[in-house]
C-alpha positions in Angstrom: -47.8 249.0 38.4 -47.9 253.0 39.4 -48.6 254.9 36.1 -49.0 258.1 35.0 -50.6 259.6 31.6 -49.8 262.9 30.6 -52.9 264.1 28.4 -56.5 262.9 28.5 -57.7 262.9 24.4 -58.5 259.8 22.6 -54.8 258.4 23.2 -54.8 259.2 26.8 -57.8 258.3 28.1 -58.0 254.9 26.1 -54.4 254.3 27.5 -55.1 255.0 31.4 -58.3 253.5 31.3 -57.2 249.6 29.8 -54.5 250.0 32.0 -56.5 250.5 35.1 -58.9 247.7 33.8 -55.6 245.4 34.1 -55.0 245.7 37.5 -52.5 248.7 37.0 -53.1 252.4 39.6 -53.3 255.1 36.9 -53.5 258.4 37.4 -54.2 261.0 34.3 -53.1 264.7 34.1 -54.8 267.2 32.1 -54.3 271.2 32.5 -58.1 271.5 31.6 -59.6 271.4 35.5 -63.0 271.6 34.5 -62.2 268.4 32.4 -60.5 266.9 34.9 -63.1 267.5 37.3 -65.9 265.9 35.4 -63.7 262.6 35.3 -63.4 262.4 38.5 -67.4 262.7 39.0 -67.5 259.9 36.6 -68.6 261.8 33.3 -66.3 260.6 30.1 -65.2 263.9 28.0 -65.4 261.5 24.0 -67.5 259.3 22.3 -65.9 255.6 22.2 -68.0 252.2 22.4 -67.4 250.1 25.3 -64.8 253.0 27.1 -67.8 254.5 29.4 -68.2 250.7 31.0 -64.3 251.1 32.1 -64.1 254.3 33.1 -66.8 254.5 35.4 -65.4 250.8 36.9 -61.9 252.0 37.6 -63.3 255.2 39.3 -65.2 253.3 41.5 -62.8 250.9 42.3 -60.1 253.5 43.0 -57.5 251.9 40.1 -58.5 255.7 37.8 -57.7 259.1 38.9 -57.7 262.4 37.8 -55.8 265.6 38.5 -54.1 268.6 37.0 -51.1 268.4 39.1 -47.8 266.6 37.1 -46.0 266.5 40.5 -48.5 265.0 42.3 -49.5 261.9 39.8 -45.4 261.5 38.8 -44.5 261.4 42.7 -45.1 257.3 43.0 -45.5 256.4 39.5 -42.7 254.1 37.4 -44.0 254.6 34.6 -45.1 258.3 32.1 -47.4 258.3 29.0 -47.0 261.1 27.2 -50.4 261.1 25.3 -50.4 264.8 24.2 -51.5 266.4 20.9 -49.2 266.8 17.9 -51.1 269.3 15.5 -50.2 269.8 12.3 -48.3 273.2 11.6 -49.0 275.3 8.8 -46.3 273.9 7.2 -47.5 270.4 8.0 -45.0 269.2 10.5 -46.1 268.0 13.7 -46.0 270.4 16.6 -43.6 269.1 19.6 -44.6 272.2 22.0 -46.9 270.2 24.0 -44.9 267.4 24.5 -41.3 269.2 25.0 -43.0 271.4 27.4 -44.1 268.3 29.8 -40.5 267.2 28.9 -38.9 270.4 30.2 -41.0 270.2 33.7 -40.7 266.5 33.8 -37.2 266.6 33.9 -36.9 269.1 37.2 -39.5 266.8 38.9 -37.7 263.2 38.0 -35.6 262.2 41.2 -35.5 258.4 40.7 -35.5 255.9 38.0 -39.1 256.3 35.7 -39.5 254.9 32.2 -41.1 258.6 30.0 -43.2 257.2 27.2 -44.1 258.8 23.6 -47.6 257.5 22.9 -48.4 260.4 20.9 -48.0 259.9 16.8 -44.3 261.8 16.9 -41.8 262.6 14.1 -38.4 260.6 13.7 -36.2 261.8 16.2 -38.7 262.8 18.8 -37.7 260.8 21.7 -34.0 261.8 21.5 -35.6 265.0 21.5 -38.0 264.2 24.8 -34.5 262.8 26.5 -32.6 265.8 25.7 -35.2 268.2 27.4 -35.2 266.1 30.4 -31.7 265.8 31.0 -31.6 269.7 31.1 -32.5 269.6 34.5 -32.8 265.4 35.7 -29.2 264.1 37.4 -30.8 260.6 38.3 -31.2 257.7 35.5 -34.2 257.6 33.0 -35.3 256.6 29.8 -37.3 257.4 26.8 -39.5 254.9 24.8 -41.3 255.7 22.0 -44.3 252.7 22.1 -46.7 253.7 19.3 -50.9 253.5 19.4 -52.8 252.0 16.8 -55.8 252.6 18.4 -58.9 252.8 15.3 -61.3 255.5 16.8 -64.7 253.5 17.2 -63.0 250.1 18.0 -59.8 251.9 20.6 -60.9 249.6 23.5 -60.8 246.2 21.9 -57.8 247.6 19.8 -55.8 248.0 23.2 -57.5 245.0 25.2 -56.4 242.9 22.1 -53.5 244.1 20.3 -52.5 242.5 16.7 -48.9 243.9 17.6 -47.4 245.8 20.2 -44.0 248.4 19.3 -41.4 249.3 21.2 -38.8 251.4 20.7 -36.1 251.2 23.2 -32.5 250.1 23.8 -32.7 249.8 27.0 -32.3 246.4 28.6 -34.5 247.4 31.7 -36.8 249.2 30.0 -37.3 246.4 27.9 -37.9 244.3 30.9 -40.8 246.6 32.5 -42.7 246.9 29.3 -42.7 243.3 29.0 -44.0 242.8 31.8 -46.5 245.4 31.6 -47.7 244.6 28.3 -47.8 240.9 28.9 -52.1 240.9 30.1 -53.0 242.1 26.7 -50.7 239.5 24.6 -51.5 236.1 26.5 -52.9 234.9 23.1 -49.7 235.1 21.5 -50.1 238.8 20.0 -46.5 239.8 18.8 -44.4 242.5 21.3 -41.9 244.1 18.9 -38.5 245.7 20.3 -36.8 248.1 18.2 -34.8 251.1 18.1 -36.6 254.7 19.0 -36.4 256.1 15.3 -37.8 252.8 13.5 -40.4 252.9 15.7 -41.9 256.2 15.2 -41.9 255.7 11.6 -43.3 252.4 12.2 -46.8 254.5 13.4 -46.1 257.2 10.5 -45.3 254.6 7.6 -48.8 252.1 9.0 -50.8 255.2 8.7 -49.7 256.2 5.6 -50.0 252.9 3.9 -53.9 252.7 5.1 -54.5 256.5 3.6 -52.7 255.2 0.4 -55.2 251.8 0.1 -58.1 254.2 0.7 -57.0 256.7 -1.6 -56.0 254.1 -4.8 -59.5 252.6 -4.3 -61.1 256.2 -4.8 -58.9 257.0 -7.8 -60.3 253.1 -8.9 -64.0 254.4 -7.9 -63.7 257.5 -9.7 -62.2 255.6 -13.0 -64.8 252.8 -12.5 -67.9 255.9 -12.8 -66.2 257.1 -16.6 -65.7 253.5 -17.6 -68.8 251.9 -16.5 -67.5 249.4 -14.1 -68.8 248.6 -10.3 -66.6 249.4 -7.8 -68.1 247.2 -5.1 -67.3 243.9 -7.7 -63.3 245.6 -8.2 -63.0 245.6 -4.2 -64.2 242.0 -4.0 -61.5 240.7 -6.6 -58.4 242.5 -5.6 -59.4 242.4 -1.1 -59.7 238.4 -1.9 -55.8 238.4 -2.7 -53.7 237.7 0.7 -50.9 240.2 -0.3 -53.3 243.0 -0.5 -56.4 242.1 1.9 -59.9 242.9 2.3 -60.2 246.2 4.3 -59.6 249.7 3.2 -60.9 249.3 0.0 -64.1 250.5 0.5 -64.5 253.7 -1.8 -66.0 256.6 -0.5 -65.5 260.7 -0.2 -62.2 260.7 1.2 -60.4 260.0 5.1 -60.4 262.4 7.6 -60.2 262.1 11.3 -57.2 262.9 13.3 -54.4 260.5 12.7 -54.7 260.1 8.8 -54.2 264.0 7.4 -51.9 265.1 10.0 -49.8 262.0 10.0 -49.3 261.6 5.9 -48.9 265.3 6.0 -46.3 264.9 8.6 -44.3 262.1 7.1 -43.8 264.1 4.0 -42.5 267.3 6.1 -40.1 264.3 7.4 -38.8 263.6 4.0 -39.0 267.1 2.7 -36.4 268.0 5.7 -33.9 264.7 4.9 -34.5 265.9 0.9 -36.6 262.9 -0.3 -39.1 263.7 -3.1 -42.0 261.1 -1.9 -44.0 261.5 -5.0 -46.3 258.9 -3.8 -47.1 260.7 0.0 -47.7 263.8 -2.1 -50.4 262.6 -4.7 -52.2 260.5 -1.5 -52.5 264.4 0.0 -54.2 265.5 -3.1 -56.2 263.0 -4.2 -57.9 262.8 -0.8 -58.4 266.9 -1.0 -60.1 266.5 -4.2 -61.7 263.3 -3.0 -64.0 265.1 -0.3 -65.6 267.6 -2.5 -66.2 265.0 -5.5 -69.7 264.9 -4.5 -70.5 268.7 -4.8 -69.2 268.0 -8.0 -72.2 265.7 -8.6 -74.5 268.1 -7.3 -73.2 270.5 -9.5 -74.1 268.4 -12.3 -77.5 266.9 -11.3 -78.7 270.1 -11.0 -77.3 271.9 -13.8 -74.4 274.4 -11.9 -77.3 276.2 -10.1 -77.2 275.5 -6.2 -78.6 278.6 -4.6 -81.5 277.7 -2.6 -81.5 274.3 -3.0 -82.0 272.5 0.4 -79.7 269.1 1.0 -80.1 267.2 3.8 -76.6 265.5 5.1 -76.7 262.4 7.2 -73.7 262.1 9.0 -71.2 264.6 10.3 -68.5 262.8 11.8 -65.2 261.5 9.6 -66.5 257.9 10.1 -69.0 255.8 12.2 -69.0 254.9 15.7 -67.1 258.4 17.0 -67.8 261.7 17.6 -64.5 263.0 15.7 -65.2 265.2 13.3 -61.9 266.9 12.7 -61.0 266.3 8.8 -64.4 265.2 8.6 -65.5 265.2 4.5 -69.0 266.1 5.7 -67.9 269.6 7.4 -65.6 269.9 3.6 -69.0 269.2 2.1 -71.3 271.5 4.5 -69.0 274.7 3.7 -69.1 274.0 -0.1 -72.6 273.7 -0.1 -73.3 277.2 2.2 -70.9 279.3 0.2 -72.8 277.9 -2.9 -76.5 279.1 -1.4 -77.6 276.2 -0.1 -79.3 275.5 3.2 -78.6 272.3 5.0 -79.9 269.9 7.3 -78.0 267.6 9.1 -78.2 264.6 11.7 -75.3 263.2 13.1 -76.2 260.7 16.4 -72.5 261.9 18.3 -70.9 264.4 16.7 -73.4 266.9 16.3 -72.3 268.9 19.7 -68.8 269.3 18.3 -70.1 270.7 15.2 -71.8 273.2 16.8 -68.8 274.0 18.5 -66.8 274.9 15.3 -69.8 275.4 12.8 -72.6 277.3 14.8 -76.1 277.7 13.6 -75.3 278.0 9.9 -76.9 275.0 9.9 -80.0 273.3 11.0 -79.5 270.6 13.1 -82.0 267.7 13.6 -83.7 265.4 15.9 -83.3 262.4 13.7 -82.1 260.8 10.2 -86.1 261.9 8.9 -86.3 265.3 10.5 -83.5 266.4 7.5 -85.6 265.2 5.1 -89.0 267.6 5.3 -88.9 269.6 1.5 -85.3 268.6 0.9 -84.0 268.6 -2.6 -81.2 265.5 -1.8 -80.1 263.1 0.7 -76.5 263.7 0.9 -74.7 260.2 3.1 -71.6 261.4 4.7 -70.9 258.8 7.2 -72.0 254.7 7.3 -73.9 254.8 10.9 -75.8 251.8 10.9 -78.8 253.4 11.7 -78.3 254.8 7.8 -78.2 251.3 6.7 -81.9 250.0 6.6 -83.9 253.4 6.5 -87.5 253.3 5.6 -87.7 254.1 2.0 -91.6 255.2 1.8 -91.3 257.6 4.7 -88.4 259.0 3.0 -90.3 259.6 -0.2 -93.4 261.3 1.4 -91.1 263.4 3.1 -88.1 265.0 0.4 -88.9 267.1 -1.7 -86.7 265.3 -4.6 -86.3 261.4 -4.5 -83.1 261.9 -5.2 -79.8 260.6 -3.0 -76.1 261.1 -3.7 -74.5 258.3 -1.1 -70.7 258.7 -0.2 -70.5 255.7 1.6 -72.4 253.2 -0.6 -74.6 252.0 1.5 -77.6 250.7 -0.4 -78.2 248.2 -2.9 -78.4 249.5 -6.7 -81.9 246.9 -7.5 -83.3 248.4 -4.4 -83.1 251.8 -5.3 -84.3 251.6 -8.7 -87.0 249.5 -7.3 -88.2 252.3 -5.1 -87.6 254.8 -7.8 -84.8 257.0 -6.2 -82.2 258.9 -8.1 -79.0 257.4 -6.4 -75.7 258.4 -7.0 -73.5 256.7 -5.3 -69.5 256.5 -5.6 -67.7 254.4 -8.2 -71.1 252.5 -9.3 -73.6 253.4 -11.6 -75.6 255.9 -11.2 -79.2 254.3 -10.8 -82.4 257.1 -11.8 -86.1 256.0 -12.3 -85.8 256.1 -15.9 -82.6 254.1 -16.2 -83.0 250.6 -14.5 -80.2 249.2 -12.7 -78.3 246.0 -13.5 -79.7 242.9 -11.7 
């Protein structure tokens, strides 16, 4: 099939890219020429395992193209992504300007039967919206489909290679047809295509997203309770993820989500029910727990050393909102960072992807090192923001001869409470108890 996807971010670019690996001619717009020109020399714009092997494949074998012209990558193609960004406006709602703008334009190019696609995280109502904007100008048949990613940033390619589900939202007995047929590759091991109507779709996306930030969130209230009463949150997450009707992942506690689907879509769905005049009580606690949730740690600081900051030096591992990305919008870490600065403290940070875009939105208020061990020279605290698995299995000694204080206050929770008494760290971890030199962990 001839397709075309408007908008080359995470979405977009995961989206062309599968399809190209399936056989399918794709060809992605972006207004951003110099972008689009260093996709077409074969040079990937985002951080995602696995998506550089594709990218630079399809290029090659002519199946992935790039331009900046809608016209020209519409002209043969059946079938439109829209995979454009939906920011969140100061009110919280999701912004439609991007997308109703290609809408507008698409609809005075459109002169024979395409299918226009919603791939973007969209509020309830969106596609009627996308169909009215084209029919401004469009005489000849068309239709609008909202299809929904659930694309996990760090795992998007084997995600979209191998779907657990596939939504649809159309009416449309053709359309239906064609995206069957051109989802049928990715489901041939009996992954589930589900057709619905346009509206129960979009909150399909907006109600999955929102139930992950709420599993994430309980299990940090649970952490934060587990720290007053004494209890191990790691041993809580083993009971409860071992029952079927609630399940093993997202329950790991930690300083909060961030990213760019979580925030902006819970904050989204409850602009949704604030404009149908729904109270959701629950949406609303998620959104502050979570704020509170990513400063917990300065917090900690705070405490360990005795509401005096100022000149203290903290090394941070970690910078973007999770593992395996270079994302670091919502990112705790940059939540952290800023608390930290404005306090009088200097930091030094390591991030192995994300520490370009930091630079882009941060500067040089920070230092920014060479590796996990180059933070550590005279620091006062480790401070782990993010699980990389290089964090996982550090060498202890080195880090003692290096910091200043042995003294680590882990977000993430990635070290064994024996071990670090053993060593003789101060480790403050999230939910557990806290382990010091002088007071010997649990076996």
């Amino acid at each position: 099939m001839n397709i075309a996807v408007v908008g080359t971010g995470y979405v977009g670019l995961v989206t062309g890219t599968c399809f190209a690996e399936m056989g399918n001619h794709v060809t992605c717009v972006d207004i951003d020429a110099n972008k689009v020109e260093r996709m077409r020399n074969g040079k990937i714009p985002i951080y995602e395992p696995h998506l550089d092997v594709l990218f630079e494949r399809n290029i090659k074998q002519g199946r992935l193209q790039f331009t900046t012209n809608l016209e020209e990558a519409i002209a043969d193609a059946q079938i439109i992504f829209l995979a454009l960004p939906t920011p969140p406006g100061e009110d919280g709602s999701a912004d439609l300007s991007y997308i109703l703008g290609v809408s507008n334009q698409l609809g005075k190019l459109i002169k024979e039967y395409k299918i226009v696609i919603n791939k973007s995280t969209v509020p309830v109502g969106t596609a009627e919206k996308v169909r009215e904007a084209i029919s401004r100008s469009c005489s000849v048949h068309y239709d609008v489909v909202s299809n929904p990613e659930f694309l996990r940033e760090g795992f998007a390619v084997d995600d979209f290679m191998k779907p657990d589900r596939v939504v649809i939202g159309t009416r449309s007995e053709k359309a239906k047809k064609i995206m069957s047929d051109l989802y049928a590759p990715f489901v041939r091991q009996g992954n589930p295509i589900y057709f619905m109507d346009e509206r129960s779709a979009e909150l399909t996306k907006y109600a999955a997203n929102a139930f992950l930030a709420t599993k994430i969130t309980f299990m940090n209230e649970i952490s934060n309770l587990c720290e007053k009463v004494g209890a191990n949150v790691d041993a809580i997450r083993i009971g409860i993820g071992s029952d079927s009707r609630i399940g093993k992942r997202f329950l790991f506690a930690g300083i909060g989500y961030g990213g760019s689907c979580f925030p902006k879509d819970v904050q989204a769905l409850y602009r949704t029910s604030t404009e149908y005049k729904y109270d959701f009580k629950l949406l609303n606690s998620v959104m502050q727990v979570n704020d509170r949730q990513k400063t917990v740690i300065v917090d900690k600081l705070r405490a360990y050393f005795d509401g005096n900051l100022e000149g203290k030096k903290f090394a941070v591992w970690g910078l973007a909102f999770k593992p395996d990305t270079d994302d670091i919008r919502e990112s705790p870490a940059l939540h952290i960072i800023k608390e930290l600065i404005a306090a009088g403290a200097s930091i030094s940070a390591f991030d192995p992807e994300a520490m370009e875009n930091v630079k882009k939105t941060m500067g040089e208020v920070i230092h920014y090192a060479n590796d996990p061990y180059d933070t550590l020279q005279d620091a006062d605290a480790l401070l782990i923001a993010t699980e990389w698995a290089l964090f996982r299995t550090p060498d202890f000694e080195r880090m003692k001869n290096l910091m200043k204080g042995k003294v680590i206050f882990d977000g993430r929770n990635l070290y064994d409470l024996q071990r670090m008494s053993e060593m003789g760290f101060y480790y403050n971890s999230m939910g557990r108890e806290v382990v010091s030199p002088q007071i010997p962990a649990f076996s």
